[in-house]
ZAMIMAR-793316 format. One record per residue: residue in one letter; z, x, y of N, C-alpha, C, CB in turn. Coordinates in steps of 0.1 Angstrom, whole numbers, plus 5000, padded with zeros to 4 digits. Each point is the difference from the previous one (the first is absolute). Glycine has a CB too. Layout:
residues N
AZXYZXYZXYZXY;...
end
This chain:
residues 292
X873138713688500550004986501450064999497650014991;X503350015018500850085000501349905000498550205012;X501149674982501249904998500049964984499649895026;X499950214968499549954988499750074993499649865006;X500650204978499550124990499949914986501550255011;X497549844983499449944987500550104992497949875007;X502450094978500350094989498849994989502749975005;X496650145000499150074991499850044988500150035015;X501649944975499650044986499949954990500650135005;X499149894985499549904993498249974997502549925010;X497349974987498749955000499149995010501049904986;X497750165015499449935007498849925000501350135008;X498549744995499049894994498950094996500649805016;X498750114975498550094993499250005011499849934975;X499650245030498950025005500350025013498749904983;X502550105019500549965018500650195003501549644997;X498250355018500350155002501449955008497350165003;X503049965000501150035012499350055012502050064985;X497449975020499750055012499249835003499950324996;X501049705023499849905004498249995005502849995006;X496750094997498550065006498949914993500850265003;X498949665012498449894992500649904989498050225001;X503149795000499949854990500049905003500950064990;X498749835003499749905007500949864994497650145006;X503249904984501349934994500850064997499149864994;X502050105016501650074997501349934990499550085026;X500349944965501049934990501550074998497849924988;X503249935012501250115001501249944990499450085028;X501549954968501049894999501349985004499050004986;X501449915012501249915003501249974994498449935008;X502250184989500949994983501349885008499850344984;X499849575020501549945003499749834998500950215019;X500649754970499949864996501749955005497850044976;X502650005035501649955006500049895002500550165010;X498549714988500049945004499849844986499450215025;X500549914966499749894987501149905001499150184983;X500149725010500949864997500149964990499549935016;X499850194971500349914987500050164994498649684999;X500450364996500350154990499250135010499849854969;X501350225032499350115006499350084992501550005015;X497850074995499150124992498650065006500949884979;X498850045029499250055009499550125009500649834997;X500950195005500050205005499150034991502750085006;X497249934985499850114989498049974997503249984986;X496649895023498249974998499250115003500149785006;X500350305004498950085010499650124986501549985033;X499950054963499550114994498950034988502150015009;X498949874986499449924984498449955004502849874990;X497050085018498350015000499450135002500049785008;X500650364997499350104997500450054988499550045020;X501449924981500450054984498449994989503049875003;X496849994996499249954989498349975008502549884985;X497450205030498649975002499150114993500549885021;X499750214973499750084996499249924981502050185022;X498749744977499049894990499349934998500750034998;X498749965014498949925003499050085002501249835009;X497550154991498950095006499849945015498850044976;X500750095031500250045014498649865004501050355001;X497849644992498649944997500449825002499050244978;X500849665031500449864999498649934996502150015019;X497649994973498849894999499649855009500750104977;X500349815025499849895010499350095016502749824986;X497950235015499750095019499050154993503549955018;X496150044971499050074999500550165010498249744995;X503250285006500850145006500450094994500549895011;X500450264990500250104995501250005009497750104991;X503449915007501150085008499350165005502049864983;X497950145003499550185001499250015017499350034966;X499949855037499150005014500349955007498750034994;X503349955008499949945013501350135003499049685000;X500850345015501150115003501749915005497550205010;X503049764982501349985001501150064997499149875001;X502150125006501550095004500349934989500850055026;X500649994969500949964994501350095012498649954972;X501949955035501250075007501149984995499250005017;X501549994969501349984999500449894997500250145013;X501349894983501249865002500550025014501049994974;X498649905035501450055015501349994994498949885021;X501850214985501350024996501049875005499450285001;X500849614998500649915001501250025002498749924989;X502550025027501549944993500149904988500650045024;X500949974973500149934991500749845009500150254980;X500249675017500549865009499349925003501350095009;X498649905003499449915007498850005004501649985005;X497349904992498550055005499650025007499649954992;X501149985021499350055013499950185002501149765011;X499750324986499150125003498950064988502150065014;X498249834979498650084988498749925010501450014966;X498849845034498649965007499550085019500749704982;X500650335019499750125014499250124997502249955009;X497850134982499550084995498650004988502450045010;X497849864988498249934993499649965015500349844971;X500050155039499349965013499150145005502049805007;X499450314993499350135009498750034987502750145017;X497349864969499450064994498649945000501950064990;X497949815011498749935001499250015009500849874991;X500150165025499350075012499650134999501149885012;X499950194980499250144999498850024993501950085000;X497849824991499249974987498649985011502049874976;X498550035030498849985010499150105013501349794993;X500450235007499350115011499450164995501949875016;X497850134971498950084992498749924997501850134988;X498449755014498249935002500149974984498250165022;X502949884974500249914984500549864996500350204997;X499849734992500549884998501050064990498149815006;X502950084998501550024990500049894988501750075021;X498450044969500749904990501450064993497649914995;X503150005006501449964995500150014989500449875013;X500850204979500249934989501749974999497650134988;X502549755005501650024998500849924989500050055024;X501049974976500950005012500049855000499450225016;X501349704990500249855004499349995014502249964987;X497649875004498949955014500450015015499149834984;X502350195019500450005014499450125006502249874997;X497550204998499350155006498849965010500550154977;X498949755016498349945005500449995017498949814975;X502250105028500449985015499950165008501749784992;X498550315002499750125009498650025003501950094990;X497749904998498150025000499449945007499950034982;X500449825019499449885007500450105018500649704976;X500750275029500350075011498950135007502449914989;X497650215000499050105002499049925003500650184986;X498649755007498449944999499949925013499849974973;X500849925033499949945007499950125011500949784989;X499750315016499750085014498750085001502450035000;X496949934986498250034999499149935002500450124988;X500549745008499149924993500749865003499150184982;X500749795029500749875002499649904998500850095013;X497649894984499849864991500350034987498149905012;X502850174982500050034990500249864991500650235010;X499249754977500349894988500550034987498249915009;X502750044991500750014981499649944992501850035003;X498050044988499249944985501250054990496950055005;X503949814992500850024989500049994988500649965012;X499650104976500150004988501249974993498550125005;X501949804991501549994999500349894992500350095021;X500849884968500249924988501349895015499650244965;X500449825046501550005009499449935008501550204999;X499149755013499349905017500850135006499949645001;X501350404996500650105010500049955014499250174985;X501249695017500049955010501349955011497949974985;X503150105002501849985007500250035012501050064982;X499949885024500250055015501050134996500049735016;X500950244977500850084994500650034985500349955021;X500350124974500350014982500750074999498449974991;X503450015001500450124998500950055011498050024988;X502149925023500550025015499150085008502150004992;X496150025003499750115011499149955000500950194998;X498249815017498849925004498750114994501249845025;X499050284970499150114996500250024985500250115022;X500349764969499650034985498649974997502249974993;X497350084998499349964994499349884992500950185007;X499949694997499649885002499349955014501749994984;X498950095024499350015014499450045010500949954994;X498150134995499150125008498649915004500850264984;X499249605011498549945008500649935010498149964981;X503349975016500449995020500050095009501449884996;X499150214995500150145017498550045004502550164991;X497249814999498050055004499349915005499650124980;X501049735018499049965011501250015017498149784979;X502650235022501050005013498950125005503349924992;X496450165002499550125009498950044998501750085001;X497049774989498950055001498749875011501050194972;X499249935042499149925009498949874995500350235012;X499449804977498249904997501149864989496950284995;X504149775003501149854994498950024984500749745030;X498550324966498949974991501050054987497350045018;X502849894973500550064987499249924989502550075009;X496749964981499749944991500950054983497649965020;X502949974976501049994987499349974991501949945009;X497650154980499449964987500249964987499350115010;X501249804985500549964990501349974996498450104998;X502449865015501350045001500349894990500650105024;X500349884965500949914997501349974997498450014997;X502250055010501350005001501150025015499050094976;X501349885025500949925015500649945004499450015003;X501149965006501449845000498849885008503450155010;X497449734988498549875001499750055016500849704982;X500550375031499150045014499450094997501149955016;X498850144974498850065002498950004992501350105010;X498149834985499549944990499049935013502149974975;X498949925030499249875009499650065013501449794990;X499650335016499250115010498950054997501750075006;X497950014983498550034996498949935001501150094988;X499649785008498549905000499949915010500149994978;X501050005030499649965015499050105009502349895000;X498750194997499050135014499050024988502150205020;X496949774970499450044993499850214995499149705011;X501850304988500050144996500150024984501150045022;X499049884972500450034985498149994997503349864993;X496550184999498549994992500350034988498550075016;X501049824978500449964984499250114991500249705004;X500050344986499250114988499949904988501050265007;X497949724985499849914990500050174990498449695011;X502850314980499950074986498750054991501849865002;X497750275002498950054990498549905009502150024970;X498349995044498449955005499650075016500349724986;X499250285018499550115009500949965012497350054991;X502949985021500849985012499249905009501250254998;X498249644995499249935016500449945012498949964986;X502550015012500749965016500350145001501349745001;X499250344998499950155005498850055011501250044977;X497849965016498850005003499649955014499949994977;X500349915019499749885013501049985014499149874979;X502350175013500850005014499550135009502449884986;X497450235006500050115007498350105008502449964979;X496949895016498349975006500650025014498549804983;X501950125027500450015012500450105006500449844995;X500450294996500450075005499350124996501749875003;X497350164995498650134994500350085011497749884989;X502850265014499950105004501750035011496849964995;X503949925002501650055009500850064987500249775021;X500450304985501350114994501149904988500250175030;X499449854955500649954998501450104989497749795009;X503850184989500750064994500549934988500450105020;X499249964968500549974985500950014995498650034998;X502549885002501249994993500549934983500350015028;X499350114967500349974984501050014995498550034998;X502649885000501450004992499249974985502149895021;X498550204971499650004984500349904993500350205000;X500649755006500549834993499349885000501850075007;X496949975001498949905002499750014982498950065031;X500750004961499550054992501349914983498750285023;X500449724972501149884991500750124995498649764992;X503050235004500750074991499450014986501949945014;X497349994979499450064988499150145000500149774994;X499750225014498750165006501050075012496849864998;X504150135007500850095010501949924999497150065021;X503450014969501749954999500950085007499749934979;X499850185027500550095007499849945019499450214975;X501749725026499849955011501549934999497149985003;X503950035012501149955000500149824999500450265012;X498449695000500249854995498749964994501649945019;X498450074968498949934992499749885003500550124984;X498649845015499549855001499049964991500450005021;X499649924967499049974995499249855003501250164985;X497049845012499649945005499050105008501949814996;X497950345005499150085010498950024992501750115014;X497850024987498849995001499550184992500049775026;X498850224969499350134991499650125010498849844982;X500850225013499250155009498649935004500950254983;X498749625006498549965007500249925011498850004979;X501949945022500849915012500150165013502149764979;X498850315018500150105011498050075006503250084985;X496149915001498550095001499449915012499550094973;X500749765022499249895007500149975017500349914977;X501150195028500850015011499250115006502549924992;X497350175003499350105003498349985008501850104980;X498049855006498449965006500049945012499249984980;X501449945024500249925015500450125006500749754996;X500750365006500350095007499050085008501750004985;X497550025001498850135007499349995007499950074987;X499749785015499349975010500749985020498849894972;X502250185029500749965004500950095008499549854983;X501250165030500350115007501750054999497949925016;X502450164971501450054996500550065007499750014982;X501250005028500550105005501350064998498649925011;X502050034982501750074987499949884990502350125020;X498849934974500149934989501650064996497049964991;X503749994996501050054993500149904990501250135018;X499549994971500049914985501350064998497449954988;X503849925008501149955003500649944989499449995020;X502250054974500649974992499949994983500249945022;X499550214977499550054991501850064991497050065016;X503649854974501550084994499450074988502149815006;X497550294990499650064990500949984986499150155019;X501949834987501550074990499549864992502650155016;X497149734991500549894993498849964991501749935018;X497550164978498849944991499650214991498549705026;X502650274963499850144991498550034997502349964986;X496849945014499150024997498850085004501049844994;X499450195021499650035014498449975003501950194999;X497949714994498749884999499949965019500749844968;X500450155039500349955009499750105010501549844990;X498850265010499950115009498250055000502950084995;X496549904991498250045003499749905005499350124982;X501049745017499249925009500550045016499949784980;X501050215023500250075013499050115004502249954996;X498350164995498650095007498749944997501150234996;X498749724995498249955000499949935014499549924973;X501949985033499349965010500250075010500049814993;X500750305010500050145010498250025002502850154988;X497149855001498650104999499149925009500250114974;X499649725021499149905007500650005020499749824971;X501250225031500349985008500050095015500749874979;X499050285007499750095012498549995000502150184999;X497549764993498150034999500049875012498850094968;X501749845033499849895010500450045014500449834983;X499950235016500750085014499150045004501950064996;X497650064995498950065002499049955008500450064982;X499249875011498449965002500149865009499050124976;X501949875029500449875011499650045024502749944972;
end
């Protein structure tokens, strides 16, 4: 860990310790958005969901769980350069290994989605059938954007370049250029979500794969801008919290081994409506960790 420091002040998520000892989910964040392509603000997610987890109750009814009864870290904001992402996703790499090499699972928070490419990197040297399970309003399938092959349009190319099993499944994506749109549905990776109804191609794609390592990548923008506006590229046309619940119930059955929840601009939604759904879904997400 001696490539890398966290800043400790401030908030820390509801019910979450600092001492690393026996935990069994390491949550951290990622204050860096250098890579935005439309409104920044993302730096500022990690905090703002502890900011406001403290309003939610610790108690999840769906997972029938208690924060209060599961022993998880809160380690911080990593202390981020500012520029270029390759050393921020170098340093989401050492952190996820360390995360593991406590026999814990990482969860992310941030921050922009290019961070995930670090995480994915950590995970694969554990977990080399590893599988992505995307959440995402985006395909994030650019070779490049922006001049850099590491924005955040292009964190599911760089993730499959480096993830051994090629396996990505994309949930609900609707938005993309027509190659990546018609890439999805060739290599069949996209799996359609019907609006307000339970996940059954979810379900079914992921029958096959009962008990391999799988990593949860939730960009907030999946989520329609009427219930989350705090998000740099909005997309309307997404989807409710019961849409996200219905995701879950398939999850639990199911082998989590990280996750991160991604592109969270606080600033841009006064209402900060946008930031509790975030932590609500913090909360589902360490209970899924949990108990995975």
């Amino acid at each position: 860990m001696n490539k890398i420091s966290f800043n400790c002040e401030g908030s820390i998520f509801m019910a979450s310790k600092r001492s690393h000892k026996n935990c069994s989910v390491g949550l951290y964040g990622v204050p860096y958005d250098g890579t935005t392509s439309f409104r920044p603000g993302a730096r500022f997610g990690p905090s703002e969901i502890k900011n406001v987890s403290s309003g939610i109750e610790s108690y999840c009814p769906q997972l029938n769980l208690d924060l209060e009864s599961i022993n998880f870290t809160d380690f911080g904001n990593l202390e981020v350069p500012h520029g270029a992402p390759e050393p921020v996703i170098e340093q989401v790499k050492y952190v996820t290994e360390y995360i593991y090499s406590l026999e814990a699972k990482p969860l992310l928070l941030g921050g922009e989605h290019s961070t995930t490419i670090g995480a994915i990197e950590g995970a694969i040297k554990h977990f080399p059938n590893l599988i992505i399970l995307q959440l995402d309003a985006h395909a994030d399938l650019r070779e490049e954007w922006l001049g850099s092959k590491y924005n955040h349009a292009c964190t599911m190319r760089r993730c499959l370049e480096i993830l051994p099993s090629k396996t990505i499944f994309q949930l609900g994506i609707r938005s993309g250029t027509k190659e990546e749109i018609q890439e999805m549905k060739n290599k069949k990776r996209l799996i359609n979500h019907i609006f307000g109804r339970p996940t059954d191609e979810l379900r079914e794609v992921l029958k096959p794969h009962i008990g391999k390592p799988i990593y949860l990548t939730l960009d907030l923008d999946w989520f329609d801008p009427s219930v989350l506006p705090g998000t740099g590229t909005p997309e309307p046309g997404g989807f409710l919290w019961q849409d996200f619940s219905f995701v879950i119930d398939v999850l639990k059955n199911h082998n989590i081994i990280g996750a991160d929840i991604v592109e969270l601009a606080p600033q841009l939604d006064q209402s900060g409506i946008s930031s509790i759904l975030a932590a609500k879904a913090t909360r589902s997400m360490i209970m899924l960790l949990s108990i995975s």
